[in-house]
N, C-alpha and C positions, 0 to 999 in steps of 0.2 A: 677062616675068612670067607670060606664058602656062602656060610649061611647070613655073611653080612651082604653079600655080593646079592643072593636070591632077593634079600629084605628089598633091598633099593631097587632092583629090578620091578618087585612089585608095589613098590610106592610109586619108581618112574611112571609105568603102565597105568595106577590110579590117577597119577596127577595128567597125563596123559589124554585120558577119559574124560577127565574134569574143565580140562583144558579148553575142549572146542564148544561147552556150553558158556563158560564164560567169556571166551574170545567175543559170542555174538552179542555178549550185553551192552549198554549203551556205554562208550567211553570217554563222548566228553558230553559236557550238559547243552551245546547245543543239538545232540544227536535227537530227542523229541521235537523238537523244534523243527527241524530237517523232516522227519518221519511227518510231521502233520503238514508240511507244504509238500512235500512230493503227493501225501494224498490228497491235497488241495489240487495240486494240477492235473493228476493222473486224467481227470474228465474233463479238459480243458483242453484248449488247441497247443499245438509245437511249441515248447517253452524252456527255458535256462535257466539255474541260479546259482548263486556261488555268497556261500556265509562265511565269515572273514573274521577272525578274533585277533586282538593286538597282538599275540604271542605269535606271530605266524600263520597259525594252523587255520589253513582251507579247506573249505568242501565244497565241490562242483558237483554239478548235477545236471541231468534234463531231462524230457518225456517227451514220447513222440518218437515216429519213425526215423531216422538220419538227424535225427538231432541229438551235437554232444555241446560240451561247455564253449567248445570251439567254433559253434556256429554263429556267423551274425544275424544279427536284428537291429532293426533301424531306432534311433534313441529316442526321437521325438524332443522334450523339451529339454533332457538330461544332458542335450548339447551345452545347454546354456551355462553351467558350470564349465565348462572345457572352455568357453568363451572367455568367463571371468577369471578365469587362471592364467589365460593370454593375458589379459589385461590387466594384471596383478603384477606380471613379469615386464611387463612394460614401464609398470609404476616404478618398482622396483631398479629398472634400469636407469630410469631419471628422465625417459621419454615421453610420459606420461603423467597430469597430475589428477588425482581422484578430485579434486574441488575444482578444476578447471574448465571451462565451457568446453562442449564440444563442438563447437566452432573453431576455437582452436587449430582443430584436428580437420573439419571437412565444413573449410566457411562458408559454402555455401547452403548448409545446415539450415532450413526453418519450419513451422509448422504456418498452422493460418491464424494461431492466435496473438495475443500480445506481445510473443519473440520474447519471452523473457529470457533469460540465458538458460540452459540444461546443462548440467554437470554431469562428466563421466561418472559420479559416485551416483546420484539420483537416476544414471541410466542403469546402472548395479543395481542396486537396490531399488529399481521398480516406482518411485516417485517421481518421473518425469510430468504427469500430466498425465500422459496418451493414455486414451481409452484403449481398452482392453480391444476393440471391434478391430480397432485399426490396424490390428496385427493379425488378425483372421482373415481380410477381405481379399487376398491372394493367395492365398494358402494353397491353394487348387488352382491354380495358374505357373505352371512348373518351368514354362519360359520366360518369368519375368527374373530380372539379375537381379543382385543385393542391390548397387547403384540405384536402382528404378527401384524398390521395393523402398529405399529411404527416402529417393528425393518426391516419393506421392506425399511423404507425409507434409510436403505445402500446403497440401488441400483440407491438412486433419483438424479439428481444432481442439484444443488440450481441453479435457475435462475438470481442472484443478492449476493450481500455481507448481511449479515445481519444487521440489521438494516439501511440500503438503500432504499429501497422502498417497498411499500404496495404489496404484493401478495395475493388475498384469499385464503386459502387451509385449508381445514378441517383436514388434519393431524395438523397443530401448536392444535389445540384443542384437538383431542385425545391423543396428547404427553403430554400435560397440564392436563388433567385426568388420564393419567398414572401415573405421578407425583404423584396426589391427593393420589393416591392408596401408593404409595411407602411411602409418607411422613407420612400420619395420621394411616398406616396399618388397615385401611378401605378397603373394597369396592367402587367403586365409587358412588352404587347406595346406598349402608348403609352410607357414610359421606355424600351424599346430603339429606337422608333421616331425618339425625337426627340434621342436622348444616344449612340446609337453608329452607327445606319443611315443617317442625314440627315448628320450628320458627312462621312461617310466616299463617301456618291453612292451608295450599294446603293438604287437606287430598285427593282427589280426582287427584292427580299427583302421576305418577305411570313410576317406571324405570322398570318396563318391560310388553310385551302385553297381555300376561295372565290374571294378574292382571287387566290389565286397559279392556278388552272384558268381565271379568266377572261386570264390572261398567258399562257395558253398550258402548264400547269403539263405535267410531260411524266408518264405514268400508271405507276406499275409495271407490271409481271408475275412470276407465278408460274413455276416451270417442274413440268411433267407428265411423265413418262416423256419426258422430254428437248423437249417440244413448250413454247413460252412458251403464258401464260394470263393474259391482262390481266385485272388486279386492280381495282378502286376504291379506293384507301387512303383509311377513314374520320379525317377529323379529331379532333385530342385538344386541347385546347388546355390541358385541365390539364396535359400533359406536354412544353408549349410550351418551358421553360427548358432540359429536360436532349433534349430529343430530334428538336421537331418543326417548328423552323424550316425555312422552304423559302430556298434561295436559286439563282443560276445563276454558271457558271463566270465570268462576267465579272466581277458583283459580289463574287465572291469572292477575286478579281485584285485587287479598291480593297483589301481586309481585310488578302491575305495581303500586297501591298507594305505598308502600315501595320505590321503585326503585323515584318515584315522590319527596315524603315526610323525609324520612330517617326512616321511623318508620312504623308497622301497629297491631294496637290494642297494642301498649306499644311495642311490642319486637321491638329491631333493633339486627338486626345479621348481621351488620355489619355498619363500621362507617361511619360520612358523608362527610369524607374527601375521606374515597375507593368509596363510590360512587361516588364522583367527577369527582377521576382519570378515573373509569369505562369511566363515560359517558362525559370527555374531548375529543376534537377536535384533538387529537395526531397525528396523521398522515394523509397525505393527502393522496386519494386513486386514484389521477391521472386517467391513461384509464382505469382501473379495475372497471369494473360495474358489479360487483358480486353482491352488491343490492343497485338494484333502490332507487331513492331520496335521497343518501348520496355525499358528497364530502369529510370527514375525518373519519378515524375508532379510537373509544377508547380501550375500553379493553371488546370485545362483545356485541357492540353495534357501530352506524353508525350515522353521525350525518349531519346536512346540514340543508338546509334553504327549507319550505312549503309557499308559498303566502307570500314571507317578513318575517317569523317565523322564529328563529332556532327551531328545531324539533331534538330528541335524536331514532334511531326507529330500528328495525331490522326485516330481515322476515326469513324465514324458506320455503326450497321447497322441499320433496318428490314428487317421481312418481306420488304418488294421492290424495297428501295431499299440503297444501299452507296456512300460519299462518304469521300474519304480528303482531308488537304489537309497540307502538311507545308513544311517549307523547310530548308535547308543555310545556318548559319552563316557557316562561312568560304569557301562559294562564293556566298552574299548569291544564291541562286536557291532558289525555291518552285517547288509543283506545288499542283496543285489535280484532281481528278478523282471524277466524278458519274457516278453509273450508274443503272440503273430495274431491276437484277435482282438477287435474294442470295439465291442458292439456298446452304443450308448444308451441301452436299455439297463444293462449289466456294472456291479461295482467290479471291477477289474482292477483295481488294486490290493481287494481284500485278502489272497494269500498270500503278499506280502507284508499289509498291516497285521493280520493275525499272527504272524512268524515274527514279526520283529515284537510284537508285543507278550509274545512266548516267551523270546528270549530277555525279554525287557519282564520276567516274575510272571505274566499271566496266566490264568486256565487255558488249555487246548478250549477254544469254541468247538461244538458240532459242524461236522462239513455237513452243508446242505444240498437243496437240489435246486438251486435257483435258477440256474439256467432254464432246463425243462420246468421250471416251472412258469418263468416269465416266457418262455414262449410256447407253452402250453395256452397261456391266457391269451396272447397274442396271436396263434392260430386259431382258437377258437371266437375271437371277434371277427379274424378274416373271414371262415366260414358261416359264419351271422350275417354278415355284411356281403356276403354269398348269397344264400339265403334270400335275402331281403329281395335282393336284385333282382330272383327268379322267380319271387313270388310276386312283387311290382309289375316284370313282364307279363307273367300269365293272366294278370288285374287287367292290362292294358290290352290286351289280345280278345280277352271277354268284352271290355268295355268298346272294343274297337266294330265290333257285332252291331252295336247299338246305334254306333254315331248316325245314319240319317235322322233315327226320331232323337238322338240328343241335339242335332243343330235345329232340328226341327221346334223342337220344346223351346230351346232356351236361348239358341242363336250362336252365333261363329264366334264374336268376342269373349263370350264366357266361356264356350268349350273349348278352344284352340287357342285364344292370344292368351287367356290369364295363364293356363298351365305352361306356354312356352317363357312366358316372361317370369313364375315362380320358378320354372326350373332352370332358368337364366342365370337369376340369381341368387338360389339356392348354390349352384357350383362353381358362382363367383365369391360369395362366401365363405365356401368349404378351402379354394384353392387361399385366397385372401388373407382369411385366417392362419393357414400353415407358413406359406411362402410369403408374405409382407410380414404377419403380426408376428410371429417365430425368429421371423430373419432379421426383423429391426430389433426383439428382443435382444437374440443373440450374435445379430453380427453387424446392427446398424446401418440396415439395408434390406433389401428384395435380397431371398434366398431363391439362389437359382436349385433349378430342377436337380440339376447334376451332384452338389454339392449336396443338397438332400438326399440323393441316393447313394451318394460313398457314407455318409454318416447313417444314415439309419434307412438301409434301402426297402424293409418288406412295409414301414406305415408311410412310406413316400407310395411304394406301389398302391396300396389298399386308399390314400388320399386322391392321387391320379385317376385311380380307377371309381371312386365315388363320384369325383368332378367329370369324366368322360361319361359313364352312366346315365347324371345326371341330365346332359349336356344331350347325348341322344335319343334318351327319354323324352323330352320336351320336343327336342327338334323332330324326331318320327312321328307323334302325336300331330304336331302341327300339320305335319305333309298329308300325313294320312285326312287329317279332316280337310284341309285342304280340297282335296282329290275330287271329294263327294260332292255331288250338284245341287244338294241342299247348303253347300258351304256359302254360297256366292249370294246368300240371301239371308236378312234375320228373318226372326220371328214373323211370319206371315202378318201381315195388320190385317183388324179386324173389319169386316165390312158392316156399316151399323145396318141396324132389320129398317126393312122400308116401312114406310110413314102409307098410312089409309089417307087415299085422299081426302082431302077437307078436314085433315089431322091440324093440329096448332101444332107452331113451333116454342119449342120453351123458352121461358125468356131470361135473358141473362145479362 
């Protein structure tokens, strides 16, 4: 028996050997998938994720200093599903009807238009009317309440009939949390606390910042001429329902297996016929590309086709925060991915689109260098527009040499009023164009300064500083000619040559 004992000894030892090369190969087929978003983030700011397959099996992840799956991150619009799931449970209870005005609910409910009635379903599904602006124009006003946030919209006027066409607007959501409140005489953060977060084990989601930075909450940043700039995100909690939940990848793994499965760890808090509706094809969302990769909206959530997949997904955008979470149908696998930077130059949800479309059959894409590359091109216009400045000045400093014989030549109006009134309104223009023509585009209104610099703050600075430039350019020129004692006179008149006596005068 010896020599049978030695045999297996040395097979053990072989298999042994064999063993730790294979342990490292990939073991389940999302493990490439994982491997190409971790290298998507790696060069990205503090970020979480966590991929999720019907069987159970999760993988959590992050990059970045102090950050694990357990850190939070603020949601942004991924609220709004947690909203519609209140509101589902409601249904469900019989306190609430999806076809029922929402007047019903808070009569004193109106906008500025023909008051047609708006349905709790049409504020789900995004067809109330309200223009998209309407739900931007406070966003950045962090002490105004839900109350006050719904009852401006007296002054909005619908863009459409209700239930006619898809509009985005994060007001239908905060009206829809107001609700919540009115109905169940909850809070909205105490009934999401006790009816959808305790359910489901999200103990690390948290309806206010306090709470969620004593957890570790993880901080945005800005980015500057390519450099980050850590932000302080002020709390909102009026815009708690459509925007400003915090959660972290893990807790978002209990949501999205539920949201996948009907169920997670036994509880369903809610049924699988509302999740249906939730995550039905309801309405088509036409040119509104409020978010990427959808073509219909359900009831807080967005749906469309990834590499031949249907896919159910939604993302969420703060100033310095960007959150995508999504799942694949007939592959029964989610993603979920959290980030702490949204600069609006940048696609920021692409290592989440590329990941779920891995897992959804596709080719790994090439990671790029987009970042450095887009603000490669953007510090070198700042330095052009540098440049320019210094070269303009040392123009103006030459030319300034000249100015007695220039007022002398050509006079005070032409050298001093026309340049100060071009460059008047050359940096009424510049400002005009950004902060009116931008801000009616995108927010149906004058874009304040402020709100241009949490969104995109290094061509907020480089536009400021074109319009002050401008603006002291013209104004020093002036002064300067001004100053000079040939200023206070034009063009000398000419004296006609004297007349010989007993000259004729000409006749005319």
């Amino acid at each position: 028996m010896t020599w049978r004992i030695r045999v297996a000894a040395i097979v053990a030892a072989m298999l042994a050997v064999f063993a730790v090369p294979a342990s490292a190969q990939p073991t389940s087929p999302a493990d490439p998938a994982v491997a190409h978003l971790r290298a998507e983030l790696e060069s990205g700011p503090p970020s979480s994720y966590a991929v999720v397959s019907a069987d159970g099996k999760v993988t959590t992840g992050a990059v970045g200093s102090d950050v694990t799956p357990q850190s939070p991150f603020l949601l942004g619009s991924l609220s709004k599903s947690f909203t519609a799931m209140a509101v589902m449970q409601l249904v469900e209870a019989g306190e609430v009807g999806l076809d029922t005005p929402i007047t019903a609910y808070l009569p004193w409910f109106r906008t500025a238009g023909a008051n047609d009635p708006i349905t709790v379903r049409q504020l789900l599904n995004q067809t109330s009317g309200l223009p998209t602006e309407a739900g931007t124009v406070d966003l950045y006003e962090p002490e105004t309440t839900l109350e006050q946030r719904v009852r401006a919209l007296a002054d909005v006027v619908p863009v459409s009939r209700p239930g006619t066409a898809f509009h985005y607007c994060n007001k239908n959501y905060a009206t829809l949390g107001l609700m919540i409140e009115q109905v169940s005489g909850q809070s909205y953060a105490d009934y999401l606390k006790a009816h959808v977060l305790a359910p489901l084990g999200m103990n690390r989601t948290f309806t206010n910042l306090a709470d969620a930075r004593r957890a570790g909450l993880i901080e945005g940043s800005a980015v500057l001429f390519g450099l980050n700039v850590p932000r302080e995100t002020p709390d909102f909690p009026g815009a708690r329902p459509d925007g400003y939940l915090v959660s972290t990848a893990e807790d978002l793994s209990h949501y999205l297996t539920f949201q996948m499965t009907g169920a997670y760890r036994g509880a369903r808090p809610l049924s699988a016929e509302s999740l249906r509706l939730m995550h039905r094809a309801a309405v088509p969302t036409g040119d509104d590309h409020a978010i990427d990769g959808i073509d219909h909206y359900g009831f807080g959530w967005g749906t469309g086709t990834l590499h031949g997949q249907p896919v159910v997904q939604h993302d969420g955008d703060l100033t310095r925060y960007h959150a995508n979470l999504g799942y694949l149908p007939d592959q029964r696998v989610g993603l979920v991915v959290l980030t702490s930077r949204n600069p609006v130059l940048l696609d920021n949800g692409a290592p989440f689109h590329h990941t779920l479309a891995i897992l959804a059959g596709a080719p790994a894409p090439e990671i790029g260098n987009g970042f450095w590359l887009t603000y490669g091109v953007l510090d070198g216009a700042a330095l052009l527009v540098l440049a320019a400045m210094v070269l303009a000045t040392r123009r103006q400093i030459r030319r300034a040499r000249k100015l007695p014989d220039l007022l002398r030549d050509k006079g005070f109006r032409r050298v001093a009023v026309r340049p100060l009134v071009g460059h008047l309104l050359a940096a009424a223009a510049l400002y005009g164009a950004v902060f009116v023509g931008v801000g009616t585009l995108s927010y149906g209104g004058w874009l304040p300064v402020d709100v241009a610099f949490e969104t995109l703050p290094d061509f907020t600075v480089l536009v400021l500083a074109g319009t002050a430039f401008l603006v002291v350019r013209g104004v020093t020129w002036f002064a300067l000619a001004s100053r000079r004692p040939a200023a206070r006179h034009s063009r000398p008149a000419q004296t006609p040559p004297a007349r010989a006596v007993g000259e004729a005068h000409p006749v005319r």
